[in-house]
PALOLUM-384594 format. One line per field, with one value per residue (C-alpha): residue number from 1; residue in one letter; x negated, y negated, z negated. Coordinates in nm, 2 decimals. Each point is the difference from the previous one (the first is absolute). Layout:
<pts>
num [NUM; ...]
residu [a; ...]
xx [X; ...]
yy [Y; ...]
zz [Z; ...]
</pts>
This chain:
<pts>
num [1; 2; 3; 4; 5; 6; 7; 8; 9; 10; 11; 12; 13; 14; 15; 16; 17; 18; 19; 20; 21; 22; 23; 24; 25; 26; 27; 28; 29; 30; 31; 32; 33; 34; 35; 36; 37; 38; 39; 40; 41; 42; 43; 44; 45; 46; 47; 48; 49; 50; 51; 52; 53; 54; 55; 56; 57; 58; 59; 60; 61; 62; 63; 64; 65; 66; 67; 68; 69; 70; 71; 72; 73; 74; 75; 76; 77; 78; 79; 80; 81; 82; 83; 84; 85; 86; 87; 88; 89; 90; 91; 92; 93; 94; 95; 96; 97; 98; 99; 100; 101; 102; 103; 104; 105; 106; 107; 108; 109; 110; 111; 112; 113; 114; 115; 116; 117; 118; 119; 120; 121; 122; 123; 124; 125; 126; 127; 128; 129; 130; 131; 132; 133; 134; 135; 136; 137; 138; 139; 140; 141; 142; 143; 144; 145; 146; 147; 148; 149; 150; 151; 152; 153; 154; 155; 156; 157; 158; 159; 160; 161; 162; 163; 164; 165; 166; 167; 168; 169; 170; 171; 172; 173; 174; 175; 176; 177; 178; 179; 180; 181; 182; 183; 184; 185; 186; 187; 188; 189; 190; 191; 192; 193; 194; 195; 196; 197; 198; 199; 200; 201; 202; 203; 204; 205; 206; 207; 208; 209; 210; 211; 212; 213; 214; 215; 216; 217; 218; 219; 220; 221; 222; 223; 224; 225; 226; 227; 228; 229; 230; 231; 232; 233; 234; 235; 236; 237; 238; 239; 240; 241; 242; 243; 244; 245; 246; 247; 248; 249; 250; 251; 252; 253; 254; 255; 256; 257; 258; 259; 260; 261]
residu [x; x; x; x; x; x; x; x; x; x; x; x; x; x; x; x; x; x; x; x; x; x; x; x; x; x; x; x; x; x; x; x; x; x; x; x; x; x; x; x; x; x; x; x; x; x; x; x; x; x; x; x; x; x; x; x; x; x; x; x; x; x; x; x; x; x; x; x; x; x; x; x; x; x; x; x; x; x; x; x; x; x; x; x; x; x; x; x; x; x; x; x; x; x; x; x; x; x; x; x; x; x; x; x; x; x; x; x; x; x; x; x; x; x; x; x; x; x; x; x; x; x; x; x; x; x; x; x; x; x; x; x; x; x; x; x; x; x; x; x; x; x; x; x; x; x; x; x; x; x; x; x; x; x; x; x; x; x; x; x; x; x; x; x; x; x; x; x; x; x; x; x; x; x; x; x; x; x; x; x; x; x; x; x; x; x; x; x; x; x; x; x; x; x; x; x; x; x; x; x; x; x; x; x; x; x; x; x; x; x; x; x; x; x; x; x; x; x; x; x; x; x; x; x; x; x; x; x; x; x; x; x; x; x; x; x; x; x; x; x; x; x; x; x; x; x; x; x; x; x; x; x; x; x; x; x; x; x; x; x; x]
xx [-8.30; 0.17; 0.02; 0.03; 0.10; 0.08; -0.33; -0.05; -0.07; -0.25; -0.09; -0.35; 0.17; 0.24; -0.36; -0.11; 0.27; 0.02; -0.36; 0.06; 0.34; -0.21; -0.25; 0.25; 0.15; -0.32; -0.16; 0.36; -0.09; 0.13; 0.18; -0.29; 0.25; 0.11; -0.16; 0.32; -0.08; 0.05; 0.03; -0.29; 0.23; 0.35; 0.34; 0.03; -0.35; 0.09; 0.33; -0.16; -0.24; 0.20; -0.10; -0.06; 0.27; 0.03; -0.05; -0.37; -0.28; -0.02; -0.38; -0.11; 0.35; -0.03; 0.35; 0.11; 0.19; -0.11; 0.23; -0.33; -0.09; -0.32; -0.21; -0.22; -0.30; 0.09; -0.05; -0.34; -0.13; 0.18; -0.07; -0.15; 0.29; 0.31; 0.21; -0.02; 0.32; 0.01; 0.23; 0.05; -0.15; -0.33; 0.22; 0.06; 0.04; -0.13; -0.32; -0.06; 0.04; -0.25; -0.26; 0.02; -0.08; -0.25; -0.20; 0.13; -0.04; 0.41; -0.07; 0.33; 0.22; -0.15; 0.23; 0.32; -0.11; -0.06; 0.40; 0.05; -0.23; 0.22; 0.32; -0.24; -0.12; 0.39; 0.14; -0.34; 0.12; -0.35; -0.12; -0.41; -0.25; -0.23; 0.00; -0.34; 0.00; -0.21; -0.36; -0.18; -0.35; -0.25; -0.09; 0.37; 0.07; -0.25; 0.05; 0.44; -0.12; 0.30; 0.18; 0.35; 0.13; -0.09; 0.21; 0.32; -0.10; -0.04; 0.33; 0.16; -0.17; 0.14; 0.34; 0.03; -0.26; -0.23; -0.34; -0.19; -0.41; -0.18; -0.31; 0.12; -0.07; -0.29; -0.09; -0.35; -0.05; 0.04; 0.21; 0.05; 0.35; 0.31; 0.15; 0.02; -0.14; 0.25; 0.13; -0.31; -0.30; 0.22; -0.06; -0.34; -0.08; 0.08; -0.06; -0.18; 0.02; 0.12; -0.07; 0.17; -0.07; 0.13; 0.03; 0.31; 0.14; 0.04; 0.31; 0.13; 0.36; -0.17; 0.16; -0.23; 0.08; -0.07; 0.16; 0.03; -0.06; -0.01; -0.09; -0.04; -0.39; -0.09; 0.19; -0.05; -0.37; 0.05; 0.25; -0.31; -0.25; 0.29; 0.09; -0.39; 0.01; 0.29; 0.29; 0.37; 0.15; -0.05; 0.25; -0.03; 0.24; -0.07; 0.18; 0.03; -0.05; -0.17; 0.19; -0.12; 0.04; -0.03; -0.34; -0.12; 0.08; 0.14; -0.25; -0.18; -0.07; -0.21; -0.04; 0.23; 0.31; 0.23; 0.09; 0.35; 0.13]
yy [-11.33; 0.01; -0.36; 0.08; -0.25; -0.39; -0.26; -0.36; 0.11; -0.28; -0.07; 0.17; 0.31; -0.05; 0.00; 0.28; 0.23; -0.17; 0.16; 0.36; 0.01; -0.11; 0.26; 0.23; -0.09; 0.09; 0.29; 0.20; 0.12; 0.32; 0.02; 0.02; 0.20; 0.32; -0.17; -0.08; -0.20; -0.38; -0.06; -0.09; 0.13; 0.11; -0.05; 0.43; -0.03; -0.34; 0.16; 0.23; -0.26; -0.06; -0.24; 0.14; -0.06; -0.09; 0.09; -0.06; -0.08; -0.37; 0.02; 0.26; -0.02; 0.37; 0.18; 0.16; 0.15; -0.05; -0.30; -0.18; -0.32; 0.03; 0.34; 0.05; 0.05; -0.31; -0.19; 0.11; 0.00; -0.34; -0.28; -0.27; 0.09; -0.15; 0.29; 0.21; 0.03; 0.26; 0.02; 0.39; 0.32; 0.11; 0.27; 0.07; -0.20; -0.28; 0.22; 0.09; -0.36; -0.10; 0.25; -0.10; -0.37; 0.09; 0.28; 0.00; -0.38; -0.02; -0.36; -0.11; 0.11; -0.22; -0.27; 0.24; 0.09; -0.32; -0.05; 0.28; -0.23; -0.29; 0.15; 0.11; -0.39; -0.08; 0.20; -0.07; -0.37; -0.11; -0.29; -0.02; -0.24; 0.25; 0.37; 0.22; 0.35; 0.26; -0.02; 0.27; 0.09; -0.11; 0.37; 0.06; -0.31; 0.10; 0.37; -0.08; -0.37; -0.13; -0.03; 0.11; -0.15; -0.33; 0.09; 0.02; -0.29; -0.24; 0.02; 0.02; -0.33; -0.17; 0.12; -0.11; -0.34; 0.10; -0.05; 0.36; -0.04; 0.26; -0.18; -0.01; 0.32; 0.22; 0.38; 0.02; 0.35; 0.33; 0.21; 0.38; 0.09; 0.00; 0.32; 0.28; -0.19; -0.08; -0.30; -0.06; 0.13; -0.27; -0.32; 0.06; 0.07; -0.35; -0.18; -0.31; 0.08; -0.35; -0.36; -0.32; -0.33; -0.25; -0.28; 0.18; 0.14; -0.22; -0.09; 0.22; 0.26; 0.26; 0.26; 0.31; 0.21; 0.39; 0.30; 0.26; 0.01; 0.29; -0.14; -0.33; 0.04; -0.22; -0.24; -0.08; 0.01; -0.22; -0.24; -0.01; -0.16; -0.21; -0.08; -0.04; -0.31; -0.19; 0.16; -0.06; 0.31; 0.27; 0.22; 0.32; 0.09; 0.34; 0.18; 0.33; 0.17; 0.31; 0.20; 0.24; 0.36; 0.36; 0.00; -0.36; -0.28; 0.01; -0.25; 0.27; -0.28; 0.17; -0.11; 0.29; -0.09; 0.28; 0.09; -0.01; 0.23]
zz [-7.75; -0.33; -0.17; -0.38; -0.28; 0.04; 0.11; -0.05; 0.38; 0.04; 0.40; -0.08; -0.08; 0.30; 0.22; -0.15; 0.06; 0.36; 0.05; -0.15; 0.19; 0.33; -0.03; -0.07; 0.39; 0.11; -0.17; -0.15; -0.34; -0.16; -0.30; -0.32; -0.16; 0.29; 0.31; 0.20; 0.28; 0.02; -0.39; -0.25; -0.27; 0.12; -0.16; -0.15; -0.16; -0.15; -0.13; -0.19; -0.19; -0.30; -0.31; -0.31; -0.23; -0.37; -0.22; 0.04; -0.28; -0.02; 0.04; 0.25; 0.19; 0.00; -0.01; -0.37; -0.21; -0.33; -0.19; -0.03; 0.21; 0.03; 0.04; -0.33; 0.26; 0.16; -0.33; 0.03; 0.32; 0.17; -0.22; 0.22; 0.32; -0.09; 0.16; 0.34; 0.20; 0.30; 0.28; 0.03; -0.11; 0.21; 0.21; 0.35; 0.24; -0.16; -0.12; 0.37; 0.10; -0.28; 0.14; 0.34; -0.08; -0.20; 0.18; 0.38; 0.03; 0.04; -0.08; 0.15; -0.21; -0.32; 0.14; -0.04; -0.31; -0.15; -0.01; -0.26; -0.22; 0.09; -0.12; -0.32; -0.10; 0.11; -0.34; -0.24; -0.04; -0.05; 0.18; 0.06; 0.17; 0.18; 0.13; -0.03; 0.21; -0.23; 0.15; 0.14; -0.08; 0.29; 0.09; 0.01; 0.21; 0.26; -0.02; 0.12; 0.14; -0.21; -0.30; 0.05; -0.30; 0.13; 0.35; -0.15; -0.28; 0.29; 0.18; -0.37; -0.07; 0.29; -0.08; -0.34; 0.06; -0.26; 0.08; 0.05; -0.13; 0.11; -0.15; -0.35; -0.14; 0.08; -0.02; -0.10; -0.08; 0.17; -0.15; 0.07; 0.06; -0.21; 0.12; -0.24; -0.32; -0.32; -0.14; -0.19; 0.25; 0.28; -0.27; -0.07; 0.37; 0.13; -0.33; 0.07; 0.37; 0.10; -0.03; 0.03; 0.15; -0.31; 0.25; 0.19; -0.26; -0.33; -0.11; 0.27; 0.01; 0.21; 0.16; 0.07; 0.30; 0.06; 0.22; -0.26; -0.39; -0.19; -0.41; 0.11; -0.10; 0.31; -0.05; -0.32; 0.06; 0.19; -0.21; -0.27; 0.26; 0.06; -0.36; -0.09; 0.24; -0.10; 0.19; -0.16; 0.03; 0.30; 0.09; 0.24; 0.30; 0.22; 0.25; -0.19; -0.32; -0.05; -0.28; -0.25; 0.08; -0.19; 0.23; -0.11; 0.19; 0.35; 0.18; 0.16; 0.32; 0.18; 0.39; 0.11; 0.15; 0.07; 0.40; 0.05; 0.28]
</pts>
């Protein structure tokens, strides 16, 4: 398994690994990202996962080219986040591995993931007091039977030893899906889709986690309910960025995973 960025390494996460590795011994995994036998995620996929490199805007963390620091849209749309940062651009293998966790129940490979967002807090130089996975809605939550942004929040929690509060924030509306819609049709879609519990989070440096971001329109949905209950400041980390296109944006995540042959 590929160990990704340096840990406080506190002995909960030791235990942790210690039970992933030992169900590893007895059911082998494939690899999530081209199904080799005997890795959740082997050492050629992991190579070609590459962080996105500056320059990137300072809000979004999407990568630019415009002299600008922050995106004019940006400006706009993320005022209660205080910036998202993402590990790599949504792209294969990482997209396949992505799918797989969150559609084929690949739940074991959360754990590997959860290193990328390691190595991610590890260059943001921002200390918090609590982590907070982006919540599903119910019907969601019983229609996969769990929340995969919560998987890899979990073993990142125990890394870093931050707290992880699955309790803290709540998705109280169903919301159709993001796919397909523009900047402004994704804001209004989960606006007001969340609420926060003020006796977790007031006062509180939170840090939000996710799998993919496209405009950040989740997350900062989710900052607001945040905000509206006396949070600090929120930040967002997620494994991958989906990028504009000349089609619209590339976050076309359906549950289709490509065979490999």
């Amino acid at each position: 398994m590929i160990r990704r960025g340096q840990m406080n390494n506190p002995f909960s996460s030791k235990i942790y690994h210690f039970l992933w590795s030992s169900i590893d011994l007895i059911f082998p995994p494939h690899c999530a990202g081209c199904d080799l036998l005997g890795y959740r995620w082997c050492s050629t996929c992991d190579s070609k996962v590459h962080p996105i490199s500056l320059p990137i805007c300072d809000k979004c963390g999407s990568p630019k080219h415009k002299s600008k620091s922050i995106d004019d849209q940006c400006s706009t749309y993320l005022e209660s986040i205080e910036y998202i940062r993402s590990y790599s651009i949504y792209e294969e293998p990482l997209s396949t591995a992505i799918k797989k966790l969150k559609y084929q129940r690949n739940v074991g490979i959360a754990e590997t993931l959860a290193f990328y967002f390691v190595e991610l807090y590890n260059n943001i130089n921002q200390d918090v007091d609590i982590i907070i996975p982006v919540p599903l809605s119910s019907k969601r939550f019983r229609d996969r039977g769990y929340n995969q942004s919560s998987l890899i929040a979990k073993p990142f929690s125990l890394a870093i030893g931050r707290p992880m509060k699955t309790q803290a924030l709540f998705r109280h509306k169903e919301t159709k899906s993001q796919v397909g819609l523009s900047r402004e049709q994704r804001s209004e879609n989960v606006a007001d889709s969340f609420i926060a519990d003020k006796s977790q989070v007031l006062g509180k440096t939170i840090v939000l986690i996710d799998d993919v971001t496209t405009t950040g329109s989740t997350l900062e949905a989710c900052a607001k309910a945040l905000k509206k209950e006396g949070a600090k400041t929120i930040v967002g980390l997620t494994l991958a960025r989906a990028v504009s296109t000349k089609y619209g944006f590339s976050d076309f995540i359906s549950n289709q995973v490509t065979t490999k042959t």
